[in-house]
N, C-alpha and C positions, 0 to 999 in steps of 0.2 A: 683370698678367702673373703665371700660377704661378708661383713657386719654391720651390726644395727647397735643404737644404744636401748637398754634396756633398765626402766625404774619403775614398771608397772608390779603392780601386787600382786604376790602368789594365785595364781589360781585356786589352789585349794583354799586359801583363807578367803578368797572374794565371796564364795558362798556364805561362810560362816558371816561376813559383813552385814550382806545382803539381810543376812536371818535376825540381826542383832545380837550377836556375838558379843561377848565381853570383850573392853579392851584390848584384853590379850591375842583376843581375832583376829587382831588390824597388826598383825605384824608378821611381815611374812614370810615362810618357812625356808629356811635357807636349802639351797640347793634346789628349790620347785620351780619350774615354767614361771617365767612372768610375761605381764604384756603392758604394754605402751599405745595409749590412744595419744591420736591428736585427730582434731579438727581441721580440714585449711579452708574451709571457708561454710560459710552460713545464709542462706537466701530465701526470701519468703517463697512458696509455694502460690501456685495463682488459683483463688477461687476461695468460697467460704461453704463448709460442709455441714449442714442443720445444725445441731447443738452444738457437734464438737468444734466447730467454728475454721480459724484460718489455721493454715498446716506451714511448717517450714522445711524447707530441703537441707539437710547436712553432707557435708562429703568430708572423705579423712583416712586414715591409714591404722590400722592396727597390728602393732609388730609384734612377735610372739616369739615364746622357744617352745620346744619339746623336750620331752626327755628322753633319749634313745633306749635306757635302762626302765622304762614304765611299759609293763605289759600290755598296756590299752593303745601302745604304739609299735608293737611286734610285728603286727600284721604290713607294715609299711616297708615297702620292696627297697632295697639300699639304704635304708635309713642309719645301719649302722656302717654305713662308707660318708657316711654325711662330715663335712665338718662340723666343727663345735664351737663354742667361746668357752672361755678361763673360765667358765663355771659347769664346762662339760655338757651346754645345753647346742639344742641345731636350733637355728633360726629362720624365722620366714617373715614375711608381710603379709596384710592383703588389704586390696584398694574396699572402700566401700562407701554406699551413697544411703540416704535413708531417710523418708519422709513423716514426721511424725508431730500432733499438734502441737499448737504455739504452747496450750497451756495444757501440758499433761494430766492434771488434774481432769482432763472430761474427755483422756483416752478409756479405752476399753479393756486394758491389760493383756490385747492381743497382740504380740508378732508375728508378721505373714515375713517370710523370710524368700525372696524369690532370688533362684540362681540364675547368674545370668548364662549366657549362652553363647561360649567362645569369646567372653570377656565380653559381650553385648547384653545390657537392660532390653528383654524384647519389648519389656513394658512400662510406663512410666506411674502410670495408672492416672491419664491428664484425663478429668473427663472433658477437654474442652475437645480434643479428639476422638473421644471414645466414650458417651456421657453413662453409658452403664459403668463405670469403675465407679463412680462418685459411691458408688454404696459402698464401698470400703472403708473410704474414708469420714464417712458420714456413719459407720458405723465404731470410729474413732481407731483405726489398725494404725501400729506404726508399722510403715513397712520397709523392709532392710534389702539391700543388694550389696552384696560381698563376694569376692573373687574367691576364686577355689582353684582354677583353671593355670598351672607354671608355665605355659609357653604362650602365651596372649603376648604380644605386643601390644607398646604404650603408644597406639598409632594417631588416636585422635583421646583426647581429654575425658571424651565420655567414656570412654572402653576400662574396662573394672580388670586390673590385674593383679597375681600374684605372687611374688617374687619368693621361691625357693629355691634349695641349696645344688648343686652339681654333687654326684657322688666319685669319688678318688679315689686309688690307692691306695693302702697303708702309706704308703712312700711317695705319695702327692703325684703321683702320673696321672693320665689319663686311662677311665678304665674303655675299652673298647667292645665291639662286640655285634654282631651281625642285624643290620637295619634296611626293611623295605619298605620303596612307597612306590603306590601305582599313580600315574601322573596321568591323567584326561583330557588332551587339548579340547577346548571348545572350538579354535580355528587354528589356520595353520602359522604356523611361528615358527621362528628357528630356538627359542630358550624356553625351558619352565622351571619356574620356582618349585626349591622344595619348602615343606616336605610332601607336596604332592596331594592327590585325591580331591572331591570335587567340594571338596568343605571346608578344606588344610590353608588354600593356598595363603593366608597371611598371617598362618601361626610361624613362632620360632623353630628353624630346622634345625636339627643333629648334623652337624658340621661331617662328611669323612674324616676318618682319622689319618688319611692322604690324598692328593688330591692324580694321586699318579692310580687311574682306574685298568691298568692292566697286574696289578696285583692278586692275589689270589682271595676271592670272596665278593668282586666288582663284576655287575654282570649288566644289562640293558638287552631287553626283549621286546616285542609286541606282538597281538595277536589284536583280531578285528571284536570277536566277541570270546567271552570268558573262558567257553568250552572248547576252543581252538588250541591248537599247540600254539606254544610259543615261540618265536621265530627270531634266533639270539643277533643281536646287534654289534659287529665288529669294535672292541674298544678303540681302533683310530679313529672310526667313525663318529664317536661323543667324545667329549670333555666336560669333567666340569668347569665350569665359565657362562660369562656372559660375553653372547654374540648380535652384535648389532651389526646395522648396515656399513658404518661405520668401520669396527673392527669387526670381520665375520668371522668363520671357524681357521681356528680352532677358540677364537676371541681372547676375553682376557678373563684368565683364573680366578674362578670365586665358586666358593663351600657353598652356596646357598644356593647358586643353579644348574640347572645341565645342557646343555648346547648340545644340537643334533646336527651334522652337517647338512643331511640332506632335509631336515628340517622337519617337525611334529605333524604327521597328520591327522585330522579328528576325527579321521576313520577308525582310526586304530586307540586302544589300551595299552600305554607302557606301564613295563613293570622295571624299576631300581632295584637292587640289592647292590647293599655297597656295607664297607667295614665303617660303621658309627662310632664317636667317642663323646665323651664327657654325657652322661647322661644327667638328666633332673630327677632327683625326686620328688615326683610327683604326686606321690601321694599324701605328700606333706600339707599338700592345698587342703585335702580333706580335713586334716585334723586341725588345721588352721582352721577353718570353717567350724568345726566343732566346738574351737577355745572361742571364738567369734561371737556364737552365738551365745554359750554359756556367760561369759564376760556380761553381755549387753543384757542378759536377762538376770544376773544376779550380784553383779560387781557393784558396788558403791561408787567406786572412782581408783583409776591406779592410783601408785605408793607416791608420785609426783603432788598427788593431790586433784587432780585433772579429774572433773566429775563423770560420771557415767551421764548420760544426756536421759539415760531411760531408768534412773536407778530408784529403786523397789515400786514400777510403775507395770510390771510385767511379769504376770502370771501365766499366761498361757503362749506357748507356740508352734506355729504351724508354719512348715517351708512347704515350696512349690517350683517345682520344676518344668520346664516345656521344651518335648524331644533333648535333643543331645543334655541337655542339664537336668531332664525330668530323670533322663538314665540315670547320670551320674547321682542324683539322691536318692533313687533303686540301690546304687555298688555304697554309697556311703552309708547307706543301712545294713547293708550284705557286709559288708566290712566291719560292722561292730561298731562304726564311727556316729550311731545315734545315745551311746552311751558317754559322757563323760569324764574328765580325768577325777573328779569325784565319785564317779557310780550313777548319778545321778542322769534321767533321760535329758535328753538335748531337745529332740523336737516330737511335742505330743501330738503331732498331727503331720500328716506328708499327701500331698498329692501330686503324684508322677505322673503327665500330662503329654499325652499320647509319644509315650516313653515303650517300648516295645522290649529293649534292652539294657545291659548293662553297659557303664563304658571302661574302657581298660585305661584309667589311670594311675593305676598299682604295678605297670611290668617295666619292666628297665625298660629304656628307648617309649617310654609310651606316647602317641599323641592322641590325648582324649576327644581332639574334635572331629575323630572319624563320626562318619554314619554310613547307612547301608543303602545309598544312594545310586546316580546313573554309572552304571558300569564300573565300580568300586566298591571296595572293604569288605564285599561279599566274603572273602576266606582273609580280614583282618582279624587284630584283636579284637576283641569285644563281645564274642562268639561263642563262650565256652563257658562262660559264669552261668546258673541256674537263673531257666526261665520262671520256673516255682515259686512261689511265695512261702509255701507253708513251711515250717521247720521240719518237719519229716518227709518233703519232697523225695522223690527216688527217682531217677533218672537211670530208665533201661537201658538206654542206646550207650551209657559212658559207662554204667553201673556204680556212676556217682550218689551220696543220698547227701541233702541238706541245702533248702530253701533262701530265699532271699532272707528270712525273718528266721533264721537257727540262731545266732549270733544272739540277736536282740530278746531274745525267748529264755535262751540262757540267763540271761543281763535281767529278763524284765523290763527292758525298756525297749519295749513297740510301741510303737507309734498306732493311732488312726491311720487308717493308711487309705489311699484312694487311688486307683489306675486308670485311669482314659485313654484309650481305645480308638481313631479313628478305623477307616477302611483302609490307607495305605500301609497301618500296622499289621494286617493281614497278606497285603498280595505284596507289601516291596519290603515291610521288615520283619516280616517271621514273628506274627505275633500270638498265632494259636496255641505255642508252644506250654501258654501262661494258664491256657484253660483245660487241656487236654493232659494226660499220660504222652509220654515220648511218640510212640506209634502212632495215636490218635485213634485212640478207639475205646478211651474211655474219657468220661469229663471229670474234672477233679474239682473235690470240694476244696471252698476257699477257706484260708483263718478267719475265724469271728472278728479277730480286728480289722480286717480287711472288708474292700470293695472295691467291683471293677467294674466298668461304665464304657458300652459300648455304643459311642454315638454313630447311629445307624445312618447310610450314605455317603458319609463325610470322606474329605482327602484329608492328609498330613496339617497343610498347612489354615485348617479352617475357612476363613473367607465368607463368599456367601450370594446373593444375588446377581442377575443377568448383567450385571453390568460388570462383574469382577469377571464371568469370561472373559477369553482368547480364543482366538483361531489363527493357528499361523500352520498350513497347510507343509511347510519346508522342515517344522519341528516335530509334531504330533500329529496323529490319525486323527483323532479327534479336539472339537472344542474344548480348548487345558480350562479346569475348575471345575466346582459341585455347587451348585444353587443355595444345596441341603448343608448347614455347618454348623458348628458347635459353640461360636465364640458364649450365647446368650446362657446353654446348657451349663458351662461351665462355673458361668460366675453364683446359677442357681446351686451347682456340688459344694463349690466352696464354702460357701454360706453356710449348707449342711453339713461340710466337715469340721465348720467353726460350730456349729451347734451342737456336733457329738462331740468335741474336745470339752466346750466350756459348759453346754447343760448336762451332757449325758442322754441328748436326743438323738434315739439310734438313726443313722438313717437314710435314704430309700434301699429297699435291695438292690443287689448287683444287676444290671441290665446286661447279658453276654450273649451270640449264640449257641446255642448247645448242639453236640451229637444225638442226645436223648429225644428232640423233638424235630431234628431235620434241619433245623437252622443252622449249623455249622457242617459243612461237608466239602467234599475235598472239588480241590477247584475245576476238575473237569466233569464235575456235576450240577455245574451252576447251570441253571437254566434260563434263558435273557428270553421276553418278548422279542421278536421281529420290528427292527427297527430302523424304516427308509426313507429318504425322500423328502429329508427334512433340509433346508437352507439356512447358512449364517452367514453376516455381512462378514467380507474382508476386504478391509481396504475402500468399505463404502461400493462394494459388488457383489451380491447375492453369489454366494458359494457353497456347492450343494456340500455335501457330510456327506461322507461314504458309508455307503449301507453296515449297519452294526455288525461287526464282523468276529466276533468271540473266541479267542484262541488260547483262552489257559492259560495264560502267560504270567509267571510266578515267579519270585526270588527262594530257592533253594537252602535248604539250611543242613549242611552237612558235620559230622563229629572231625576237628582239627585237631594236629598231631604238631607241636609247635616243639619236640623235643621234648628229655628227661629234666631240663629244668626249670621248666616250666610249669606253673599250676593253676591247671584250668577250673578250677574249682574257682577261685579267687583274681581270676584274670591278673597273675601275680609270678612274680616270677624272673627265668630270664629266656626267652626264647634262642634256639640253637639250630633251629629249623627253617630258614625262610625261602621261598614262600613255605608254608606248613603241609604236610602230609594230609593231604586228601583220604580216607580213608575207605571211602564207601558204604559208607552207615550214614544210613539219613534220617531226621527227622522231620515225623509228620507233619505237612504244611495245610490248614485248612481255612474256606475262608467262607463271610456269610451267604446265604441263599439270598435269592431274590425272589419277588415277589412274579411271578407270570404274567400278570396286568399292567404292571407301571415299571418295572425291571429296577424297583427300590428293594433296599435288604428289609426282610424280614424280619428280626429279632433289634435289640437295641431298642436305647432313646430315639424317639422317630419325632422328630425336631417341628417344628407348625410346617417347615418348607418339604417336609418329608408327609405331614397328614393332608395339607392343600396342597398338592405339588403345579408346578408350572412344567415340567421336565423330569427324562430319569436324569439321576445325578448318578454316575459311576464312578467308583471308588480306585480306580485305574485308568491309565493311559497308554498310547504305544508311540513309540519313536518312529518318525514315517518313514526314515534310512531301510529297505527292504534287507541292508546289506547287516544291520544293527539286530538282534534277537534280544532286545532288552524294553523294560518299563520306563516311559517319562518318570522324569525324576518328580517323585515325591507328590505325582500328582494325578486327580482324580480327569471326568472328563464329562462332558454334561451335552445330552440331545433333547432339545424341546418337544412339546407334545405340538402336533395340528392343532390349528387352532379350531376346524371342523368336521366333524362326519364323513363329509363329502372330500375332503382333503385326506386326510388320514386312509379311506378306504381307498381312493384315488394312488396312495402312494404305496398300499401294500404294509401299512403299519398297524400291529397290533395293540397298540395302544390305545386305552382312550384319548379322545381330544378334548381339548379345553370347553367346548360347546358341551360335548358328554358331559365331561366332569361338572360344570357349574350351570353351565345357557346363561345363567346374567353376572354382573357387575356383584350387586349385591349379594346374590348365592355366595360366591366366592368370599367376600368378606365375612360370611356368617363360617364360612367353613374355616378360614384363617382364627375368627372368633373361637369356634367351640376348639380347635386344636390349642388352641393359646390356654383356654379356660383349665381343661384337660391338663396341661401341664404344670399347671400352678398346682392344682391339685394335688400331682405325683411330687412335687415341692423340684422339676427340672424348668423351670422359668419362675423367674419373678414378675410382680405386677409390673415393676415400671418398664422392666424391656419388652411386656406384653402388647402394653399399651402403642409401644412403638412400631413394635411388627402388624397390630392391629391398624395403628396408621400408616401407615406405609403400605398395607393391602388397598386400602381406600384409594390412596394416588398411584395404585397398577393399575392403569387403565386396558384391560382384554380385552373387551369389547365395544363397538360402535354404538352406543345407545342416545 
C-alpha cells in the first residue's frame, strides 16, 4: 500500500487560519484531511516585470488525504476500494511548480491556476519566448501548475505528476475488469505500446490481469477506417511482449506492449480489448487539485510549521485550462469539485480553452489523456457527459437533463466561466453540441455567468503566420496551418475574465455562430469560394495545391452504450461493454459558414489576420491516403490569395487578390491598423500585442515598390 507522512493542518481549520481565527483555529480537527507542503527547490525567475518587479520560480510536492466518508468525495469512482492510513484517510500527491513575486507585497491577489496537459506546462509564461505573457506577470499573478493527471510518468523533471491510490478488494486482490485501447501506427513496427491512441503513448498502462491472450475477454482486430468491420486477429498471431530484431515474435513477455507477428501496419486501426487489473483512482487527482488550490489560497502554513509561500496574499482565483486539461476543468466543475471541503468556492473564475469536452477521469480503467484525434477515441470515454452548460440543460437524444454547471448552482459556487472555441472544435471534436439543442435546431441560451468565444478561422493548435505553414503533399491535401490564430485573442479574454472576477466588469458578449442568423449550419451547407491554381514551395520547388476540393468531411458524434454500470451522466462508473454499443442516435454536428468572397468563417472573433487577410485559412484538413476517410489531425489548412488580377482570373479563382484587396504596401498596413484599432475597442487585443502585429505588417513586404 502507498504511504505518505502526513503533519500538515486540517483543512477545515486552514480557512479559519487564514481568517484569523482564535487560537483554537490553529488546531486541527482530528480525524479531517490534512496536507503536507514541501518546497525542493527555489530559483530566480529571469526578467523584471514593471512595478511588481523580479518573480521567483518554486517547485514542490503537496501530499494530502481525503475522506472517503465526506460527501463532497462521493462522486469519486472506487474511492471507497481505495486504501487508507491508521486514521482512515486515502492518500495522494501532486507535483507542482509556481511563479510568484520575490516580494509579495506588490502581488495582485491573483491566482491563475494553469493545468497542465498530460503532466506537461504548455506554458511557462517566459516572455523572453513569448513577450505578450509579461502582462501577467507585470500585472503581479502568482501563477500555479499542479498535477491532477494519476497515470503521468515521471519521464523528464519537468513533467508535473500525481500520485494516486490503486483501488482492491476488500481482501487485497486485484480488482479486474474489461479494458480497451485503439493503437494507431504512424509507420510500420512489429510492437506498440500501451495504453495506445494517438495521445496515450507515454502514459502509465493497465497492466492485463494475464498475459496468456487466448483467454476469454482478449481480442485484437483492425479495420482501415472506423466504419469498416472489423477484421479479428488470430491470438497465435499477438503476444503481449516486446519484439525486436533481436528477439522477434513471439519476443519477450511484457504487460506494457503487444507484438504483431506479421507486424503494425499504419494503414490500418487496431482495436485491444483485453481483461485489465489494478485500476487508479483517478479521480482522486481532481480533488487533490481542489485541496491544492484551497490550501495555497487560504492556509497560513501546515501543522509542521512550514509557511504557506502565498499566505493571506490571495483573494482571487482563476484556473485555465488548454484542450485536454481545459476539459478536464469542464468535468472538474461538472463534478462538484469547484466547491470545497468547506463549502467554500475553489476557483472564481475558469477559462476552458478550446476545450470542446469533457474528459473521463472518473470511470474505472480511465485514461484522461484521450482526445478525439486522427482515427481514435471517436466511440471512447469521454463522450457521454453534457455538452451543456446551463443547470437545466436537457439532452433529447439520451433524455438526460443537467449541465456542466448543475452541481455548482446547487453549491453556489460557479465560477466566471469562459469557453474558447477554435474551428477544429467544430469539424474534429464535436463542438456545436455546447450551442445548440441535441438535434440542432435550436440555439440555446447560455448562463449569465458564462461566455463562449468563438475565434473565427482558427485550427486546434493556434499558431499563426506564413511561415508556421507546411506542405507535405504524402500527409495532407492541403498546406497543414491557419495564418488566422488566437494566441493574442486570448491573453485579451483573460484579462477580461480577471476584470469580471476582481472589478465586477462584465465582459464582451459571447462571440458564437448561430442557427438564428445562418452562421452556424450543418456542414454540407458550407459554401467555400472556388479555389485554384495556387503554388507552395516544397522542398524549395514550387508545388501546385490541388484545386479546393470540399467534401464534408466531419467527426461524428453518436449516443454510447458502455453497459448497466456505467454513468454517462458523469463519465463515472464501471464500463461492461467494450468497445460500447453504437446505438444509432446521433447528435447534431454543425459547423461555421464561411464567407463566399475570402472562404473565411463568418461569425466569431475575426482576429486583424482574419480582417487583412493574406489567405483563406480553413479550419480543417484531409489525410492525402485516398484509402483513409479521415480529418488531419487536429489541424486547420491554409491557400494563399493571387497576389494579382490577372493571376487569380488567370487560375479560375474566385477570390480576391492581394492587388484587389490593398494595390499598395501602405493600404495594407492601414487595413492591419484599423483591424488592430477595432479590436482593442471590443477589449479582444491589447495595445502591446497591437503594436506588434502593427509591426510586423510593415516588415510583410507584398509588393515591389
Amino acid at each position: 500500500m502507498q504511504t505518505f507522512k502526513f503533519t500538515a493542518i486540517a483543512l477545515g481549520a486552514a480557512t479559519l487560519v487564514a481568517c484569523g481565527g482564535s487560537s483554537n483555529d490553529d488546531v486541527p480537527v482530528a480525524n479531517s484531511p490534512q496536507l503536507t507542503l514541501q518546497i525542493t527547490a527555489t530559483q530566480n525567475f529571469p526578467g523584471s516585470y514593471g512595478e511588481v518587479g523580479a518573480y521567483e520560480r518554486l517547485s514542490g510536492t503537496l501530499s494530502g488525504e481525503l475522506d472517503p466518508k465526506d460527501a463532497k468525495n462521493a462522486v469519486i469512482q472506487d474511492l471507497a476500494l481505495a486504501p487508507v492510513n491508521a486514521r482512515g484517510m486515502v492518500e495522494y500527491s501532486t507535483d507542482f511548480v509556481m511563479l510568484k513575486p520575490k516580494d509579495m507585497r506588490k502581488a495582485s491577489g491573483v491566482l491563475r491556476y494553469d493545468a497542465p496537459n498530460r503532466g506537461n506546462i504548455l506554458t511557462m509564461l517566459n516572455p523572453t519566448s513569448n513577450p505578450g505573457d509579461a502582462v501577467y506577470l507585470e500585472r503581479g499573478y502568482v501563477v500555479l501548475y499542479a498535477a491532477w493527471q494519476g497515470d503521468v510518468p515521471k519521464s523528464t523533471p519537468e513533467r508535473l505528476t500525481a500520485q494516486v491510490p490503486v483501488a482492491k478488494n476488500a481482501d487485497g486482490s486485484s480488482i479486474t475488469g474489461p479494458y480497451r485501447a485503439e493503437l494507431v501506427p504512424q509507420s510500420a513496427t512489429s510492437t506498440m505500446s500501451l495504453p495506445g491512441g494517438v495521445f496515450n503513448g507515454s502514459m502509465l498502462p493497465y497492466e492485463p490481469a494475464s498475459l496468456d491472450n487466448t483467454l476469454p475477454g482478449y481480442t485484437l482486430t483492425k479495420r482501415i477506417n472506423e466504419s469498416d468491420v472489423r477484421q479479428p486477429i488470430a491470438a497465435a498471431e499477438w503476444k503481449f511482449a516486446n519484439c525486436t530484431q533481436a528477439v522477434p515474435f513471439p519476443g519477450t513477455p511484457d504487460p506494457s506492449k503487444v507484438c504483431l507477428q506479421s507486424g503494425f501496419d499504419p494503414l490500418y486501426l487496431y482495436e485491444l480489448v483485453y481483461v485489465a487489473k489494478d485500476p487508479k483512482v483517478m479521480g482522486v487527482g481532481l480533488a487533490g487539485l481542489r485541496d491544492t488550490v484551497h490550501f495555497f489560497r487560504n492556509a497560513q502554513a501546515d501543522a509542521a510549521g512550514m509557511a504557506n509561500p502565498l499566505a493571506g496574499r490571495i483573494q482571487h482565483t482563476i484556473a485555465q485550462g488548454t484542450s485536454q486539461s481545459g476539459n478536464a476543468m469542464k468535468t472538474f466543475l461538472h463534478l462538484g469539485f469547484n466547491q470545497a471541503v468547506d463549502g467554500s468556492r475553489v476557483f472564481d473564475g475558469m477559462f476552458a480553452h478550446v476545450a470542446a469536452r469533457q474528459t473521463h477521469v472518473n470511470t474505472r480503467f480511465a485514461v484522461p489523456g484521450g482526445g478525439g484525434g486522427l482515427r481514435t477515441d471517436h466511440t471512447a470515454f469521454g463522450q457521454t457527459a453534457p455538452r451543456g452548460l446551463d443547470k437545466d440543460y436537457y439532452d433529447e437524444i439520451s433524455g438526460r437533463s443537467g449541465g456542466v454547471m448543475r452541481r455548482c448552482s446547487e453549491s453556489n459556487t460557479c465560477p466566471k466561466f469562459f469557453l474558447g472555441l477554435s474551428g477544429t472544435e467544430f469539424w474534429q471534436l464535436q463542438g456545436s453540441p455546447v450551442l445548440t439543442n441535441a438535434s440542432g435546431t435550436q440555439d440555446l441560451v447560455q448562463p449569465d455567468n458564462a461566455r463562449i468565444y468563438y475565434y473565427a478561422s482558427t485550427q486546434h493548435g493556434g499558431a499563426g503566420g506564413e511561415a508556421s505553414i507546411s506542405f507535405a503533399p504524402s500527409r495532407s491535401v492541403y498546406p497543414s496551418g491557419t495564418v488566422v490564430h488566437f494566441n493574442d485573442t486570448f491573453r485579451a479574454l483573460f484579462i477580461a475574465l480577471e476584470e469580471w472576477v476582481v472589478e465586477g466588469t462584465a465582459p464582451p458578449a459571447s462571440q458564437v455562430p448561430q442557427l438564428a442568423d445562418g452562421s452556424l449550419v450543418r456542414p454540407d451547407q458550407v459554401r467555400f469560394p472556388v479555389m485554384q491554381g495556387v503554388q507552395w514551395p516544397v522542398n524549395g520547388v514550387a508545388t501546385a495545391i490541388p484545386r479546393f476540393n470540399y467534401l464534408a468531411r466531419y467527426n461524428d458524434f453518436e449516443l454510447l452504450d458502455f453497459g448497466p454500470q456505467y454513468l454517462p451522466q458523469d463519465e463515472a462508473g464501471i464500463a461492461t461493454l467494450q468497445p460500447p454499443v453504437q446505438t444509432g442516435q446521433h447528435y447534431a454536428i454543425l459547423v461555421p459558414q464561411v464567407s463566399p468572397r475570402t472562404g473565411l468563417t463568418l461569425a466569431g472573433i475575426q482576429s486583424v489576420e482574419a480582417q487583412a487577410p493574406l489567405g483563406t485559412s480553413i479550419e480543417f484538413n484531409y489525410v492525402s491516403d485516398e484509402r483513409l476517410v479521415d480529418l488531419a489531425n487536429l489541424a486547420g489548412s491554409y491557400i494563399p490569395f493571387h497576389h494579382s488580377l490577372a493571376e487569380r482570373m488567370a487560375a479560375g479563382d474566385e477570390r480576391p487578390s492581394l492587388e484587389e484587396l490593398y494595390g499598395t504596401q501602405e493600404a495594407y498596413v492601414q487595413a492591419v491598423s484599423r483591424a488592430a484599432q477595432s479590436l482593442i475597442a471590443q477589449r479582444f487585443l491589447l495595445p502591446a500585442d497591437a503594436e506588434r502585429i502593427i509591426d510586423k505588417a510593415r516588415q510583410t513586404a507584398l509588393f515591389d515598390e
